[in-house]
C-alpha positions as CSV (number, residue, x, y, z in Angstrom):
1,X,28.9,-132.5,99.7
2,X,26.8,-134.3,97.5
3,X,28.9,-136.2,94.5
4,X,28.4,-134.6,91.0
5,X,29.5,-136.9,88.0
6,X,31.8,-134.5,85.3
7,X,30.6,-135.8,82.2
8,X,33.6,-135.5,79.6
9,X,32.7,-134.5,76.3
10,X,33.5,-136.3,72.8
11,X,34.3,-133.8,70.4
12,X,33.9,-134.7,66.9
13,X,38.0,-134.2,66.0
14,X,38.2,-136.6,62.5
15,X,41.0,-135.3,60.8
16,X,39.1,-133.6,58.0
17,X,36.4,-131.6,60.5
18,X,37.1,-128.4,61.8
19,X,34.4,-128.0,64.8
20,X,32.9,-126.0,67.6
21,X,32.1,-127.9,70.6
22,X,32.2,-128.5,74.3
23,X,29.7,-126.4,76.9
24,X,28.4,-126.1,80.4
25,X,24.8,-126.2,80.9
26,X,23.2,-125.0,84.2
27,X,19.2,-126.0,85.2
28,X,17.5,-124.6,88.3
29,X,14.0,-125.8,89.0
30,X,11.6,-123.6,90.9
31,X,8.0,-123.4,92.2
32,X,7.6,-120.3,89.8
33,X,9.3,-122.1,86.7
34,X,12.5,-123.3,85.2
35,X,15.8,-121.3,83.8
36,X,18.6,-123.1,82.0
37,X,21.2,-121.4,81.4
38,X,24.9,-122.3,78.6
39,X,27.7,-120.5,77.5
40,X,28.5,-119.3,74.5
41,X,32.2,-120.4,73.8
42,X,33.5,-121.9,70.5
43,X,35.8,-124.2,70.2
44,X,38.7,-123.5,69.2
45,X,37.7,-120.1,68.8
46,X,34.5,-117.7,68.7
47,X,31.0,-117.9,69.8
48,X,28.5,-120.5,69.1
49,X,24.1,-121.0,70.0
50,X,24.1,-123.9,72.4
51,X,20.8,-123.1,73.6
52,X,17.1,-121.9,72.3
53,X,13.5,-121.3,73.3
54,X,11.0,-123.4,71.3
55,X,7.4,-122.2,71.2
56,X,8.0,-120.1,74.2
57,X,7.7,-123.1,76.5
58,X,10.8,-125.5,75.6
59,X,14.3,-125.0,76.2
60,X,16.4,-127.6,73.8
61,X,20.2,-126.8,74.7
62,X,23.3,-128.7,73.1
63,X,26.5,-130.0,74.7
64,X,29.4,-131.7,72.9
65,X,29.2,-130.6,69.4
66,X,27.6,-127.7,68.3
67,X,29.4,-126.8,64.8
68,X,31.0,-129.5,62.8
69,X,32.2,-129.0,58.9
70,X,35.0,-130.4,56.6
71,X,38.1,-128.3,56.7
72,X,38.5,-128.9,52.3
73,X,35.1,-128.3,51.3
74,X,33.9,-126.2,53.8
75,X,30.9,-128.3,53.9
76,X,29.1,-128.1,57.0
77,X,27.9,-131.5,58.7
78,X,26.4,-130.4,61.6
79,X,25.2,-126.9,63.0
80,X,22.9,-126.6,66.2
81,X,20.9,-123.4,65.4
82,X,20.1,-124.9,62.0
83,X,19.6,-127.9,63.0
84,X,16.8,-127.3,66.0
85,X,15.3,-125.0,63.4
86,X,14.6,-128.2,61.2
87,X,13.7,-129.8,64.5
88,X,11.2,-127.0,65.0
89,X,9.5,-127.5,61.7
90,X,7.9,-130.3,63.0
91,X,6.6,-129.0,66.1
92,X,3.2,-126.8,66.8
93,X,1.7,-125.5,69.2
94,X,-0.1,-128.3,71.5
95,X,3.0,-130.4,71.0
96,X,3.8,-132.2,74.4
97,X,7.3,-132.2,75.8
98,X,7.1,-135.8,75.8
99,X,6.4,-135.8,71.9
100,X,9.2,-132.8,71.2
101,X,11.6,-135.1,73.1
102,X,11.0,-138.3,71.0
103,X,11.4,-136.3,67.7
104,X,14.5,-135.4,68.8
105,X,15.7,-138.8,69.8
106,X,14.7,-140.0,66.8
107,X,16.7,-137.6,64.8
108,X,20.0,-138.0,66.6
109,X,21.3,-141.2,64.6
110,X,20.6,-140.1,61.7
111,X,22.1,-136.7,62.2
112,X,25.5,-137.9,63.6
113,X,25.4,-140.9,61.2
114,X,28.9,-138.9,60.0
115,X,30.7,-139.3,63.3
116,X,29.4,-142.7,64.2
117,X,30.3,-144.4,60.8
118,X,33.8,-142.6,61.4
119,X,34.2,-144.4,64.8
120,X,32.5,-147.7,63.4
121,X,35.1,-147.6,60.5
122,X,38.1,-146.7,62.6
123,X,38.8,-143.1,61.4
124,X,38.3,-141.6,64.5
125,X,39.6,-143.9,67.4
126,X,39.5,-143.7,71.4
127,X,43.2,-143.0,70.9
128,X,42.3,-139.4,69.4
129,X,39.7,-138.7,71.6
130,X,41.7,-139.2,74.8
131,X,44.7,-137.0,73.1
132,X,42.3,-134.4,73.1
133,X,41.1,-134.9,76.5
134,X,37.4,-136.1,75.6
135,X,36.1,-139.7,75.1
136,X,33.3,-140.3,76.8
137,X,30.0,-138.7,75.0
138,X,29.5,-138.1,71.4
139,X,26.4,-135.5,71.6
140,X,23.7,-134.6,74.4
141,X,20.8,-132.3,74.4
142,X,19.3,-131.0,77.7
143,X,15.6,-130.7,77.1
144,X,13.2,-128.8,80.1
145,X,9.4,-127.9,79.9
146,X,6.6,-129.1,81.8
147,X,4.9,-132.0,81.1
148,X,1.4,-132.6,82.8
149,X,2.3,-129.7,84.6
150,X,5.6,-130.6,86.7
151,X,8.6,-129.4,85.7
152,X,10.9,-131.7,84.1
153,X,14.2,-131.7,82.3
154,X,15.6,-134.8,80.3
155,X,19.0,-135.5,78.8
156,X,19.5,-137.6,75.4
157,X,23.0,-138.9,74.5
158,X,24.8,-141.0,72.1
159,X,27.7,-142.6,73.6
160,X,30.8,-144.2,72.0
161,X,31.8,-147.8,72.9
162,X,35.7,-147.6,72.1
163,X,36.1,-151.9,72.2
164,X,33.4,-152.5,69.8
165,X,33.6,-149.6,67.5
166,X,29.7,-149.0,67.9
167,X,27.9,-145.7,68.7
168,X,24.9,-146.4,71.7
169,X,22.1,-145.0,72.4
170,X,20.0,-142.3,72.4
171,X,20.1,-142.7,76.3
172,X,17.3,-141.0,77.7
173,X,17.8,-139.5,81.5
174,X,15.5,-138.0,83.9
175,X,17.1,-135.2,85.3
176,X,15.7,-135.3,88.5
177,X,15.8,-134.0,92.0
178,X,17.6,-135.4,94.4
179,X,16.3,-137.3,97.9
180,X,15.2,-134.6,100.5
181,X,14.6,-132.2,97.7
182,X,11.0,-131.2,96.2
183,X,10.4,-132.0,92.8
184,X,9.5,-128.3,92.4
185,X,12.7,-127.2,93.5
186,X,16.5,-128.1,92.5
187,X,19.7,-127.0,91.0
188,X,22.0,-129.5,88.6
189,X,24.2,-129.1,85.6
190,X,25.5,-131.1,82.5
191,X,29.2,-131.0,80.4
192,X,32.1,-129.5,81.7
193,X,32.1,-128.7,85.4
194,X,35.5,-128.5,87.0
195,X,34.8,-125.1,88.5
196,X,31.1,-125.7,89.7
197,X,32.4,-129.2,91.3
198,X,34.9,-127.2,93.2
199,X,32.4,-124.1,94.0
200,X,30.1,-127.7,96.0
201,X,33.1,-127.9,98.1
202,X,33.3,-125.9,101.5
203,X,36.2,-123.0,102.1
204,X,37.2,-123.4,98.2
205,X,38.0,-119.8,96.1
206,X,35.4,-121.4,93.8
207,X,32.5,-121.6,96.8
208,X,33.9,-118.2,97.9
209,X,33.3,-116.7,94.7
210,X,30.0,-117.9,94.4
211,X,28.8,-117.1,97.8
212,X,30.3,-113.4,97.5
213,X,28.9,-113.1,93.9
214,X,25.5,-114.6,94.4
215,X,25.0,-114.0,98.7
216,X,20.7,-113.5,98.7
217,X,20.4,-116.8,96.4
218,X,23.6,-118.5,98.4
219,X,21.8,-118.2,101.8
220,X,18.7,-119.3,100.3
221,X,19.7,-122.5,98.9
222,X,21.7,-123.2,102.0
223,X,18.5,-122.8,104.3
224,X,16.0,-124.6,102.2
225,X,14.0,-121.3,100.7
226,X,12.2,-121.0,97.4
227,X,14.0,-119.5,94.3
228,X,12.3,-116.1,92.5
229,X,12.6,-117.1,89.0
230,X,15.1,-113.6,88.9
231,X,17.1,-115.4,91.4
232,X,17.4,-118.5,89.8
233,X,18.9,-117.0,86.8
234,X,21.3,-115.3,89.2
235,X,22.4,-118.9,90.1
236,X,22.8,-120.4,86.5
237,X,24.8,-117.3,85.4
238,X,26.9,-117.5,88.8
239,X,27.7,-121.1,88.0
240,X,28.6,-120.4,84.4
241,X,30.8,-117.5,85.0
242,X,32.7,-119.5,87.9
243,X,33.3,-122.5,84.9
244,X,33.9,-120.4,82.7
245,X,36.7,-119.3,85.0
246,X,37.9,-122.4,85.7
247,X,37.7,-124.3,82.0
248,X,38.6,-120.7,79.5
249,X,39.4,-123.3,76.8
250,X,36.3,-124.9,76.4
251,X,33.5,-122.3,78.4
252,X,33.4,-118.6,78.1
253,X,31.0,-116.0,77.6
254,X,28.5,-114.7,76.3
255,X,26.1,-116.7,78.5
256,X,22.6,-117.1,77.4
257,X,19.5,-118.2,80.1
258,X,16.2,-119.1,78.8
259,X,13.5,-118.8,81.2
260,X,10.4,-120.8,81.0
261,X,7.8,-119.4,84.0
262,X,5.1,-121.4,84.9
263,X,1.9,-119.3,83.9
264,X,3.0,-117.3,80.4
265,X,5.7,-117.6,77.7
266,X,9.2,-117.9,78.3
267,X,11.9,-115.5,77.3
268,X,15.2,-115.4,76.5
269,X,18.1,-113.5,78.0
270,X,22.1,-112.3,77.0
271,X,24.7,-111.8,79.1
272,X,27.8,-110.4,77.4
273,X,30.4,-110.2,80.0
274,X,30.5,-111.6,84.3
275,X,30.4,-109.4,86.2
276,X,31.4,-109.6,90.2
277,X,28.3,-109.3,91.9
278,X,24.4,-110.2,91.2
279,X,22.8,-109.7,94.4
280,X,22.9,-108.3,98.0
281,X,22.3,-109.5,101.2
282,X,20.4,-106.7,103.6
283,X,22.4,-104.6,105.9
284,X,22.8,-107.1,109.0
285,X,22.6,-110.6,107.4
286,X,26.2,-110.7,105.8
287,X,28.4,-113.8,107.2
288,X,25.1,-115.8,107.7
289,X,25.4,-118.0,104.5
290,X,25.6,-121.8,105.4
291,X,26.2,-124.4,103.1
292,X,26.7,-124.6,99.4
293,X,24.0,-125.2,97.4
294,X,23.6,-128.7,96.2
295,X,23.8,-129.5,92.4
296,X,23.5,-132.7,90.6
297,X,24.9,-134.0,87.2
């Protein structure tokens, strides 16, 4: 079993902000393209956008903090659709992925400049954010595209520092394969992941469930074959549905996966509800799944 760190999210609970936040995002890197898949869950209740398409070859998704707005005024501080729409503005066409990322990082300061002068000045403290269960990140976006032509999917975060009442970063991460797998080819995931960390583990209800949901993609994983593009999809919404399982406070459907193939424009997909079963193995292969596929985070 390879070790998958569960980042722990920082939800922005100040006393006079009602918010939405919290999510599981899913990435799964093929030879044909990339598919990153969220979940839709609000929190405390409804649904929320955590992820979009941008000029049919970027996928921007958001974990942590997708809605945030005073509970008096109603005044909203932060919202992720509107938001990356803003972003969007000042992208075209030829932009680079390694341009659209930098615009974003240099946004994020002055967009949560509202939650990082709250923990500067004391009003929100690391007190609050461990009652809640969540300490540890204040926002992240998972970006993916190709750059030069190799698929590549980065995180940025802003991260609290409880002892000096300070806000760091944007960190910028490479979210990269890991050693003995291609570059053109791997599976990982970001936020909340109590379920997929169990579903890594052999002879657990969570690996079960994923092996009998997902078998075709399963045995291909375990025996080191390629990913259709229709399969990997399979696997993010697999993963999702098994955390949503596990973590119903803070993931749930509906379950959105953006798709960005290699050659063409990428597209953008719904799903509503789980359901047990993606795929099937052929008459005479079941039982020959091996091991679980290997994730990182």
């Amino acid at each position: 079993m390879r070790k998958n760190y569960l980042a722990v999210a920082l939800l922005i609970s100040l006393c006079l902000a009602a918010r939405a936040g919290a999510t599981t995002v899913v990435y799964v890197v093929t030879p044909t393209g990339i598919v990153v898949g969220a979940d839709g869950k609000g929190f405390p209740t409804g649904t929320v956008l955590k992820i979009v398409l941008l000029r049919g070859k970027y996928i921007v998704a958001d974990i942590y903090a997708e809605h945030v707005k005073l509970t008096d005024t109603g005044a909203v501080l932060y919202d992720f659709p509107v938001w990356i729409k803003q972003i969007d503005q000042h992208t075209h066409a030829e932009l680079s992925m390694g341009r659209l990322t930098e615009i974003i990082k240099n946004q994020m300061p002055t967009t949560f400049a509202f939650a990082i002068k709250a923990i500067e000045t004391g009003e929100f403290t690391k007190g609050q954010a461990v009652a809640d269960g969540v300490d540890a990140y204040l926002i992240q976006y998972v970006i993916a595209g190709y750059q030069n032509g190799i698929p590549t999917v980065y995180s940025l975060t802003l991260m609290p520092d409880w002892d000096t009442k300070t806000v760091n970063g944007p960190f910028q991460g490479l979210l990269k394969e890991e050693n003995g797998q291609r570059a053109d080819s791997y599976i990982g995931w970001r936020g909340r992941g109590v379920g997929i960390q169990s579903a890594m583990v052999a002879d657990t209800k969570e690996q079960k469930e994923l092996s009998a949901k997902i078998p075709v993609e399963f045995l291909a994983v375990g025996t080191g074959k390629d990913l259709t593009l229709h399969q990997a999809s399979n696997v993010a919404r697999a993963l999702l549905g098994i955390e949503a399982e596990a973590n119903p406070q803070y993931v749930g459907f509906p379950i959105t996966v953006v798709t960005i193939p290699k050659i063409g424009c990428g597209f953008v997909r719904t799903y509503k509800k789980d359901v047990p079963t993606l795929s099937r193995l052929p008459k005479g292969t079941q039982g020959k799944q091996t091991e679980q596929p290997a994730t990182q985070n």
